[in-house]
N, CA, C and O of each residue as an XYZ file, in Angstrom:
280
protein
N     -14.729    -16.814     26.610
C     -15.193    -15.658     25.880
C     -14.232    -14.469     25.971
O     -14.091    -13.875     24.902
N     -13.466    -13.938     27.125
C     -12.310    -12.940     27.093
C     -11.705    -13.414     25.986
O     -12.090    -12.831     24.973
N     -10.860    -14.299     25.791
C      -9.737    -14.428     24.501
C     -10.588    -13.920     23.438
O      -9.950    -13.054     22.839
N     -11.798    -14.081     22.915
C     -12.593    -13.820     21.792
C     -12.505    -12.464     21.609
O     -12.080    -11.926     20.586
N     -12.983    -11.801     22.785
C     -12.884    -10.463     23.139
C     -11.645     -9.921     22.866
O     -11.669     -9.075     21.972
N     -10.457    -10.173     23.414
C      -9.297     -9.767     23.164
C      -8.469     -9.665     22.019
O      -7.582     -8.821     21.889
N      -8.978    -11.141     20.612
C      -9.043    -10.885     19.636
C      -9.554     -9.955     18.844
O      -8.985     -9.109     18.154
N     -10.879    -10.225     19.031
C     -11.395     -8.795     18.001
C     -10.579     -7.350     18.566
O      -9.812     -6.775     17.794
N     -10.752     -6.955     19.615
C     -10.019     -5.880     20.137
C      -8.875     -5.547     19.267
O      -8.561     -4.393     18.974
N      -8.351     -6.465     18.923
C      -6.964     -6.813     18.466
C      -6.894     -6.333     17.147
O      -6.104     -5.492     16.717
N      -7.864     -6.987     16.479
C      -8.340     -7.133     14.877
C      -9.263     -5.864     14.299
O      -9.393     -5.649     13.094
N      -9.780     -5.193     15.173
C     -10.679     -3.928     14.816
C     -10.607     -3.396     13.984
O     -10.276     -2.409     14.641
N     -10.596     -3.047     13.031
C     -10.153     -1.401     12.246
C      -8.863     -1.978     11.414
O      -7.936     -1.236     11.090
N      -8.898     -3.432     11.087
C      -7.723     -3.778     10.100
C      -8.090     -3.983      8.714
O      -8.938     -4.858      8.544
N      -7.689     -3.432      7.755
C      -8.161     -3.853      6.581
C      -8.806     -5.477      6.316
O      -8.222     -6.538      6.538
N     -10.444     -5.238      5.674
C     -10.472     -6.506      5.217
C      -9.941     -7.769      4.444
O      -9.935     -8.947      4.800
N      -9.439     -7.103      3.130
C      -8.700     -7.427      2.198
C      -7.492     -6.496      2.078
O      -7.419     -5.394      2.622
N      -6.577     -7.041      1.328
C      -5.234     -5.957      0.222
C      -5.388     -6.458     -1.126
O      -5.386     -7.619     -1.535
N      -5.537     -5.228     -1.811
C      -5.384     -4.999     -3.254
C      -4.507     -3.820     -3.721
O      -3.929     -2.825     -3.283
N      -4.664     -4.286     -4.503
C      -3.166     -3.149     -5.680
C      -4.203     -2.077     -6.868
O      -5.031     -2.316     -7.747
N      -3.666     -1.012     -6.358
C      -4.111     -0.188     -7.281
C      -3.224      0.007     -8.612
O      -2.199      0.681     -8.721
N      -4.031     -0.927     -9.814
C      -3.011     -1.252    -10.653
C      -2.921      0.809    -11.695
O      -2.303      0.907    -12.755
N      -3.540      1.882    -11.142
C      -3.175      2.764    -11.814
C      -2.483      3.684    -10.971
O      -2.420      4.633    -11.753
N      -1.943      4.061     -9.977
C      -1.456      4.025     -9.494
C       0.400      4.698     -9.760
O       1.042      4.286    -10.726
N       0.718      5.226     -9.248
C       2.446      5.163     -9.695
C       3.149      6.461     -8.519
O       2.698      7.569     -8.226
N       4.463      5.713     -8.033
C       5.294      6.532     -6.667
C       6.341      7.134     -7.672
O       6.978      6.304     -8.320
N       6.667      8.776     -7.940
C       7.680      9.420     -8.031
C       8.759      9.081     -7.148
O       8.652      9.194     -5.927
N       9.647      8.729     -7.641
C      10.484      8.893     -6.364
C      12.220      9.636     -6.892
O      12.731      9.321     -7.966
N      12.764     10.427     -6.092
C      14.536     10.948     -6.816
C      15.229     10.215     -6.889
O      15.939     10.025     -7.877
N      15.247      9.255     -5.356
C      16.061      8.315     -4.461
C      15.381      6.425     -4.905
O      14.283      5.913     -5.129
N      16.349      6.117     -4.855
C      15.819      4.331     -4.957
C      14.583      4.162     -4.165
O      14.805      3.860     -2.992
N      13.155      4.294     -4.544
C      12.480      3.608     -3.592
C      12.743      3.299     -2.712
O      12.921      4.122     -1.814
N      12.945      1.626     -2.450
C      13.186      0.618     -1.919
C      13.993      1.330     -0.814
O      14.131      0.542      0.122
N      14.608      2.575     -0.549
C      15.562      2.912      0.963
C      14.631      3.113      1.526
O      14.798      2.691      2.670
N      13.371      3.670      1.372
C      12.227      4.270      1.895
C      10.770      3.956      2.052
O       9.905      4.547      2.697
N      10.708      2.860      1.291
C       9.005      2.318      1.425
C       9.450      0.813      0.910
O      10.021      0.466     -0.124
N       8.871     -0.083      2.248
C       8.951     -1.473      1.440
C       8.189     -1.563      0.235
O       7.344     -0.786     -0.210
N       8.679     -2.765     -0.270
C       8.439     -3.119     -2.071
C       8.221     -4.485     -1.610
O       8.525     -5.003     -0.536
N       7.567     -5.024     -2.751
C       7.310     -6.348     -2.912
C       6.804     -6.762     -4.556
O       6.233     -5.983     -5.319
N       7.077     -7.800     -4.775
C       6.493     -8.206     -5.873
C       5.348     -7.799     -6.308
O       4.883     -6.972     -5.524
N       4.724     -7.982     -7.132
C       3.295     -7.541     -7.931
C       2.904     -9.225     -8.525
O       3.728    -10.135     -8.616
N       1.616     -9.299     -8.835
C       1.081    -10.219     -9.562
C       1.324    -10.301    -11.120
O       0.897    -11.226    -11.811
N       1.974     -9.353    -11.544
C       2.487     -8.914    -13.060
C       3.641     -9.071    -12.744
O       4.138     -8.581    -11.731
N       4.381     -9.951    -13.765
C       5.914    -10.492    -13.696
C       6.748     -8.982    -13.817
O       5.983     -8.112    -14.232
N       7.901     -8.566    -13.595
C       8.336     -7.700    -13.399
C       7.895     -6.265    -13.272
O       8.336     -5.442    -14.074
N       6.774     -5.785    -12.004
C       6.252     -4.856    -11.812
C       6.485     -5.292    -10.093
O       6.414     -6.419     -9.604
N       6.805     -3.885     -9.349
C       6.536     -4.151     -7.753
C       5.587     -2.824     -7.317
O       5.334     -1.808     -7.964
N       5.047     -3.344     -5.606
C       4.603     -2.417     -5.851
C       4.780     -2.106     -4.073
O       5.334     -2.885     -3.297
N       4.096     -0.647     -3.660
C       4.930     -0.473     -2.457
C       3.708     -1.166     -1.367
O       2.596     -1.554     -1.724
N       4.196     -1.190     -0.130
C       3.119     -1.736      0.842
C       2.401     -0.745      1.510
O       1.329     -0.967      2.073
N       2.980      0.394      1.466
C       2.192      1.663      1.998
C       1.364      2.099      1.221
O       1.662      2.369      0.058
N      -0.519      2.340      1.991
C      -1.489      2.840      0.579
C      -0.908      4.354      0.287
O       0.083      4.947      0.711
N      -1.707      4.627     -0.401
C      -2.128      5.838     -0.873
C      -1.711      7.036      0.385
O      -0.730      7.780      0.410
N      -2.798      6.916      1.352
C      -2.714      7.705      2.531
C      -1.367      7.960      3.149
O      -0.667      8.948      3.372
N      -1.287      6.531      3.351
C       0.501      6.894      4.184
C       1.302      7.346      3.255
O       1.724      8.354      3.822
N       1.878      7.320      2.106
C       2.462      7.755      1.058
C       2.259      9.454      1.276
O       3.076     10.103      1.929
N       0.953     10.125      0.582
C       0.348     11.302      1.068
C       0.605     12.021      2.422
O       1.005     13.185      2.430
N       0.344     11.232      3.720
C       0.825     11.425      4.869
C       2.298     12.122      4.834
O       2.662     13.243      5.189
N       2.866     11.239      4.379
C       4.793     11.555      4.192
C       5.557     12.629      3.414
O       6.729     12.996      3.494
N       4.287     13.120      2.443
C       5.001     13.957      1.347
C       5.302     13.279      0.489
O       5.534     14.036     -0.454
N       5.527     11.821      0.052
C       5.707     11.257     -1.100
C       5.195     11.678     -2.131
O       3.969     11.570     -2.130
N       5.775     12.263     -3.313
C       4.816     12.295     -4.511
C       4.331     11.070     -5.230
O       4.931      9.995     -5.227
N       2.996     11.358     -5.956
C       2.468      9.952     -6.356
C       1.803     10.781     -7.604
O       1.583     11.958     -7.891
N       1.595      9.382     -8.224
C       0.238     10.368     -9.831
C      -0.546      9.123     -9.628
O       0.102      8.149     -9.246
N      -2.130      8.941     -9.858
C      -3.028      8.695     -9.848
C      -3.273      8.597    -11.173
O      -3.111      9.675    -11.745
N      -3.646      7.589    -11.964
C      -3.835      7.469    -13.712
C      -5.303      7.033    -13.292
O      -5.464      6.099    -12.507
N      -6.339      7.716    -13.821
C      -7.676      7.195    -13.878
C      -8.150      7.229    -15.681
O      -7.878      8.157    -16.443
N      -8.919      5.939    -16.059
C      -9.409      5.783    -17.042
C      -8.113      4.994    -18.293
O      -6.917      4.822    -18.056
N      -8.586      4.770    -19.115
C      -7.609      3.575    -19.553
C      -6.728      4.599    -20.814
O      -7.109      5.603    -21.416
N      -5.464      3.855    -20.870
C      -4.786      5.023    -22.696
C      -3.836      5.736    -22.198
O      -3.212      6.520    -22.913
């Protein structure tokens, strides 16, 4: 039962899932990619960064938020 214990301990407070906020979008001056990992997207030539919202915000990154469709 410790190892069980030591797992969850472990696992606490980690996101359940990851999803992509497909409205979403990072300003950036500088190449991204020197500064926030990237990765592919589920949409053929779109990436997207691995840091949410928060940490982005956290950093000073500028971001725009598109809500509603058009």
């Amino acid at each position: 039962m410790p190892a069980f214990v030591r797992l969850y301990q472990a696992i606490y407070g980690l996101p359940r899932h990851l999803g992509q906020h497909s409205g979403g979008m990072i300003i950036s001056q500088n190449k991204l990619s020197s500064f926030v990992p990237l990765e592919n997207a589920s949409m053929p030539g779109r990436v997207v960064a691995q840091w949410d919202k928060d940490d982005c915000e956290d950093l000073g990154i500028v971001k725009s938020i598109c809500s509603g469709s058009g």
